[in-house]
C-alpha positions in Angstrom: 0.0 0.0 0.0 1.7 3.3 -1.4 0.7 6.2 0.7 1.4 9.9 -0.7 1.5 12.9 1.3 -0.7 14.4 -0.7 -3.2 12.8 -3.9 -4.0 15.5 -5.6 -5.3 13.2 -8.4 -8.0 11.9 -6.8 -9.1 15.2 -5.6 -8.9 16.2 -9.4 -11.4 12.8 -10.1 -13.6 13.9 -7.8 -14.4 17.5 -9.0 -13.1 16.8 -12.7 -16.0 17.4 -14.4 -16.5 21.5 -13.0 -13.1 21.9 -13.3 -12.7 21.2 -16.6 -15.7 22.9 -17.5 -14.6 26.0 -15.8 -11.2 26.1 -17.7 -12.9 25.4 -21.0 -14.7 28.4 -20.9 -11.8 30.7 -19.6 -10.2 29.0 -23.1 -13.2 30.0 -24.6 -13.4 33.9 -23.4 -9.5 33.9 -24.5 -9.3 36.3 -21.3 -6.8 35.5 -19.2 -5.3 37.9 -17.3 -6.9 40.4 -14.6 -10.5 38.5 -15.9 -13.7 38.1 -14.4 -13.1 34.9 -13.0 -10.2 37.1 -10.5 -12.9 39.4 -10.3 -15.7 37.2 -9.0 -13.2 35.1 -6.9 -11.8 37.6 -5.0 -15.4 38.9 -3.9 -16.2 34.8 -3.2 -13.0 34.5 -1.0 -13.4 37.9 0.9 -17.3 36.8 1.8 -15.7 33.3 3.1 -12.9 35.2 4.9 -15.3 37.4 6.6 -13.3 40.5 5.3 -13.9 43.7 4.0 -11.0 43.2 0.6 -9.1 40.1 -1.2 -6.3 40.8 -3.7 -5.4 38.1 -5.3 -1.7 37.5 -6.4 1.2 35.3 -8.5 2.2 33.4 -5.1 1.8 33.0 -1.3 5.6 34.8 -1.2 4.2 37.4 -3.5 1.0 38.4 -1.1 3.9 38.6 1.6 6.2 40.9 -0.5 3.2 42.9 -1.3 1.6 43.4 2.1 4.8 44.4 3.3 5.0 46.9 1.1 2.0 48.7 1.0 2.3 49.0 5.0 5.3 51.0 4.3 7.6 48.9 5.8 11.5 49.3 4.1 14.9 49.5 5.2 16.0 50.0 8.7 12.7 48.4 10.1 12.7 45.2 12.0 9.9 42.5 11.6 9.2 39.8 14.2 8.7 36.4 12.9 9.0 33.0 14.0 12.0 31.1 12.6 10.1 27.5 12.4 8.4 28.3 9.4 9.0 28.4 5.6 11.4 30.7 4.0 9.0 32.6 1.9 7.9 34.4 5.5 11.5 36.1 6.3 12.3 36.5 2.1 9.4 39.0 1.9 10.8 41.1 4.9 14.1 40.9 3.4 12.8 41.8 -0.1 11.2 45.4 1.0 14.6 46.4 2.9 13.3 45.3 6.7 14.9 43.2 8.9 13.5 40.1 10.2 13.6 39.1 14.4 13.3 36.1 14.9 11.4 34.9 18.4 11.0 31.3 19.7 7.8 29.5 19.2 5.4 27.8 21.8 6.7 23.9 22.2 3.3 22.7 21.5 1.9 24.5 18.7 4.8 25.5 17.0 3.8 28.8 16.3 5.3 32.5 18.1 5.4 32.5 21.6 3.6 35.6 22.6 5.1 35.6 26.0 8.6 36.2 24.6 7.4 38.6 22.2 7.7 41.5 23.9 11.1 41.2 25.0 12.3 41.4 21.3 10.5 44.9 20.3 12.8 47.9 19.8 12.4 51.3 18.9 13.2 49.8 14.9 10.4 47.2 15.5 7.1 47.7 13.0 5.4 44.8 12.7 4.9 41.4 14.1 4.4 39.0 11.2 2.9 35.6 13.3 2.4 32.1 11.0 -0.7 30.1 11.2 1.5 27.2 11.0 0.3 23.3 9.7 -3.3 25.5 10.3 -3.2 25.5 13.6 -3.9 29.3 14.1 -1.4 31.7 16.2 -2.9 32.9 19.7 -3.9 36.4 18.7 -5.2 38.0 21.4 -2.1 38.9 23.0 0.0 39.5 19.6 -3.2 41.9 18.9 -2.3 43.4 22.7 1.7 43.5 21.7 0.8 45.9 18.7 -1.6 48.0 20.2 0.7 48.9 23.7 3.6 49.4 21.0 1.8 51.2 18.1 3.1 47.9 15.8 1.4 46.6 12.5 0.3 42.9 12.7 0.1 41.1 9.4 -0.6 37.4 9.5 1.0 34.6 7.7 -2.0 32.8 6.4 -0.2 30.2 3.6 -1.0 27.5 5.6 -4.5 28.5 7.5 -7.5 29.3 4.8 -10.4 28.1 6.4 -9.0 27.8 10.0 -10.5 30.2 12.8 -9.6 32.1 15.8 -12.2 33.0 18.2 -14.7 32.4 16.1 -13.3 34.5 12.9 -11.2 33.1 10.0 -7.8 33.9 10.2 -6.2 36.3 7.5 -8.9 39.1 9.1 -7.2 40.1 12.5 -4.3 42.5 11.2 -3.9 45.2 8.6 -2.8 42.5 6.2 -3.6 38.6 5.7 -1.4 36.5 3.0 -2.3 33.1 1.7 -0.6 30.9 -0.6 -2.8 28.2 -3.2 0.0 26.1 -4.0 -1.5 23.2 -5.1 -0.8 20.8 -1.7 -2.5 23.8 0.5 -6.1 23.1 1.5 -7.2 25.5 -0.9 -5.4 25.3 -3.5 -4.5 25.7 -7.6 -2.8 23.8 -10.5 0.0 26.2 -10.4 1.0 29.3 -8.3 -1.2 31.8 -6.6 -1.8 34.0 -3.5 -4.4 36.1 -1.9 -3.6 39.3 0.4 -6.8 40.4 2.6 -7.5 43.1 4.3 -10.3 45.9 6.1 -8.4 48.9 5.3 -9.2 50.4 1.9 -6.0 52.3 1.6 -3.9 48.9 1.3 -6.0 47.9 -0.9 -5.8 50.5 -3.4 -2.3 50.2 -3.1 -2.0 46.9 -3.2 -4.1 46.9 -6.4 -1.5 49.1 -7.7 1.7 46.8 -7.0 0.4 43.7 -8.0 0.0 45.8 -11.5 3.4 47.4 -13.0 2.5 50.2 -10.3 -0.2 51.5 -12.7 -3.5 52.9 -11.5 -4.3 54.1 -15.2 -3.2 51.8 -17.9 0.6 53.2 -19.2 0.6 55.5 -16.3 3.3 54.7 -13.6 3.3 56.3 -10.7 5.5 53.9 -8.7 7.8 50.8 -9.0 5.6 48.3 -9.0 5.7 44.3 -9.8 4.0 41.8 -11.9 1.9 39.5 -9.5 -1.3 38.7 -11.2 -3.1 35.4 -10.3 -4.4 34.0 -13.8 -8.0 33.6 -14.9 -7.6 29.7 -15.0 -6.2 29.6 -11.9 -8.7 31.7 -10.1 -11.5 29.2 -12.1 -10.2 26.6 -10.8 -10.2 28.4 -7.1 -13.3 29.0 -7.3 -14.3 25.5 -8.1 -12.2 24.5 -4.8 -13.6 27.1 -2.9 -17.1 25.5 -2.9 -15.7 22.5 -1.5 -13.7 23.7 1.1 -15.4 23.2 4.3 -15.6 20.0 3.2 -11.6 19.4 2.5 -11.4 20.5 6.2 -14.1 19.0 7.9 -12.3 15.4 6.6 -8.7 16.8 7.6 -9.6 17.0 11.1 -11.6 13.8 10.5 -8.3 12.5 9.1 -6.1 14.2 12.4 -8.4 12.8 15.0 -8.2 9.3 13.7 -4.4 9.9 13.8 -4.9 10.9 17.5 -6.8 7.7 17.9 -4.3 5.2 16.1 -1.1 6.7 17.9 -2.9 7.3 21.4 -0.5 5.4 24.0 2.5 6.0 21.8 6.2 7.4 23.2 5.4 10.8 20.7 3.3 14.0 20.5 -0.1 14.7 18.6 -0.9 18.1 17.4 -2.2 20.1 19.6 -5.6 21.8 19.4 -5.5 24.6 21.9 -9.0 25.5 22.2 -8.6 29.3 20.9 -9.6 28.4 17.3 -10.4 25.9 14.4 -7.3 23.6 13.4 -6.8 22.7 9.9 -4.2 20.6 9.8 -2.4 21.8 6.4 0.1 19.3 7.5 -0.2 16.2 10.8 3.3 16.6 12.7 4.4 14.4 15.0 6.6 15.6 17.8 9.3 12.4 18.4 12.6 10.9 19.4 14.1 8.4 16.7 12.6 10.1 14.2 15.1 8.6 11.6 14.1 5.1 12.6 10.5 5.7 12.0 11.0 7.7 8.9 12.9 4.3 7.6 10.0 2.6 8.5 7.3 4.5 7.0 9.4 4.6 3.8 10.0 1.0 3.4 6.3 0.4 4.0 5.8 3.1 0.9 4.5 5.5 3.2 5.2 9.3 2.7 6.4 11.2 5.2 8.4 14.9 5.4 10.1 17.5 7.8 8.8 20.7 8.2 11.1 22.0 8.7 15.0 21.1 9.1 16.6 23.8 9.7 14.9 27.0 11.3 15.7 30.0 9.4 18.0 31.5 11.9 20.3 28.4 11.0 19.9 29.4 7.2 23.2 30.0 5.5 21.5 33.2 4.3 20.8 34.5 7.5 23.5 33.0 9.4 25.9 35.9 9.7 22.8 38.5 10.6 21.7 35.6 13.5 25.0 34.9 14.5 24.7 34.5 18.6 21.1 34.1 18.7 19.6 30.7 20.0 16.3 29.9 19.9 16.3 26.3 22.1 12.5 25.2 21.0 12.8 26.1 17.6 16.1 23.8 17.6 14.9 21.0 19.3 11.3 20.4 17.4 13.4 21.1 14.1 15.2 17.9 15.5 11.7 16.0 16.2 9.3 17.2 14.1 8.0 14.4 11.4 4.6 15.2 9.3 2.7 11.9 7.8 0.6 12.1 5.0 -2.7 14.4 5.0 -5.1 15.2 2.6 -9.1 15.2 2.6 -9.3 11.7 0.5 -6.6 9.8 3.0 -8.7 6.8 4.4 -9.1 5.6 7.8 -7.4 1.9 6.4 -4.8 3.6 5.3 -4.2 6.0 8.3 -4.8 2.8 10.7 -2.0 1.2 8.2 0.1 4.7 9.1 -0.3 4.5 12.5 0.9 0.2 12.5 4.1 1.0 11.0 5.0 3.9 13.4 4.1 1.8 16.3 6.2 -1.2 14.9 9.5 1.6 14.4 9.1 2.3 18.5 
């Protein structure tokens, strides 16, 4: 039994016959740039987001780069940021000039640690940038606190999150900025590139209508520097096929993570946690273990998929090693070292997660 960490092909079976039907007539308009399919899904994914504007975007980095941007931030500002988290999160505070901070993260959920936080902000500190990491969502309440006692911006790192909540409100609506990524393994997700920056405030938005665009607000007119970043009309047709779906996707990944939690209860390792604060959405199931190697073998010889997310936190990044030298950040190190993610996706079966969960038990 060959288990993937991710079938996107039988997802594709399942909804094949909208989502070819929704690319044949994008072929059909032969419109497909800045089209009404963009149009119509960015008013679809701002209603399911709960917020006020969504711009969609060429990439998950992208929506980054260009939320940064349009909040002003540039050189000789400094961004706080988790290092357990994809690159993409620190590259777009590096790309607008800024420097990023990074803080530790909580040992259970993997994301910032709000309680060490404030002990990082300087008179150079904008904005905290948290990650809703594996879609478990940051505790925002007292990162929300943090920028309002220090006059700080909070955007949120949404790539992995759409769908998940926080008190009862969908992440990517909490700070000036939200960014998501639909690369095509994220719960929501395309058959190529694409991101999505949200937001209440109508200024960023007119700006960041602006960057995503050559920096033209009048076709041939440039006012600024701006970028190309525009999320294509098949890929937004396809998005908006997946869109209707994706309480769904969801509702069978945390079907899929509580079975896990079921199959590995007694075990010498560490479930995800669900904290209580908000809705998990569990873009990736990651074990917290010792001998991780051992059971990676296993899994692998048993043609199970498995993956580390991630390796090497950023502050350990040969790119940023020289700007971090000195710093130590002890959890971040040591679940980098345990951390092993198992195959999730909405189609995963419970046969083939009880299968999963037979091998691991057989490694320890």
């Amino acid at each position: 039994m060959n288990i993937p960490m991710v079938d996107l092909k039988q997802q594709y079976q399942a909804i094949k016959q909208d989502i070819d039907q929704a690319l044949a007539q994008v072929l059909d308009s032969t419109h497909f740039i800045l089209g009404p399919n963009v149009q119509a899904f960015e008013q679809e994914a701002a209603a399911y987001l709960g917020v006020k504007h969504a711009i969609a975007c060429a990439s998950g980095t992208d929506a980054l780069h260009l939320a940064l941007r349009a909040a002003g931030l540039g050189a000789g500002d400094e961004v706080i940021t988790p290092a357990f988290t994809f690159i993409a999160t620190a590259e777009a505070i590096s790309y607008v000039g800024a420097t990023p901070v990074f803080v530790d993260i909580d040992p259970c959920t993997f994301n910032l640690d709000p309680a060490l936080v404030e002990a990082a902000i300087t008179p150079r500190t904008r904005a905290l940038l948290p990650v809703h990491l594996f879609g478990q969502p940051a505790d925002l309440a007292p990162l929300k606190d943090l920028c309002a006692k220090h006059d700080l911006l909070l955007i949120e790192d949404c790539a992995q999150s759409f769908g998940a909540a926080y008190g009862g409100r969908m992440t990517g609506g909490f700070g000036l900025a939200g960014c998501f990524s639909f690369f095509p393994s994220k719960n929501l997700g395309c058959y190529g590139d694409g991101g999505l920056v949200t937001t209440n405030d109508d200024a960023l938005a007119r700006e960041l209508l602006v960057l995503r665009n050559h920096g033209s607000r009048q076709r041939y007119h440039h006012a600024i520097i701006g970028y190309n970043s525009r999320l294509d009309e098949m890929q937004a047709a396809i998005l908006r096929v997946k869109l209707r779906h994706i309480d769904e996707y969801n509702r069978l990944r945390r079907r899929n993570a509580h079975l896990y939690n079921e199959g590995l209860k007694g075990l010498p390792l560490a479930t995800p946690l669900e904290d209580g604060k908000g809705v998990h959405v569990f873009h990736q199931y990651t074990l917290l273990l010792d001998g991780r190697d051992r059971v990676q073998k296993a899994l692998g010889d048993a043609g199970i998929a498995s993956a580390i997310y991630y390796p090497i936190p950023l502050h350990r990044q040969e790119v940023y090693r020289d700007l971090m030298a000195g710093v130590s950040l002890p959890v971040t190190e040591q679940v980098a070292e345990r951390v092993l993610s198992l195959p999730m996706y909405p189609e995963l079966s419970s046969e083939q997660i009880s299968r999963i969960c037979q091998v691991i038990a057989g490694a320890l």
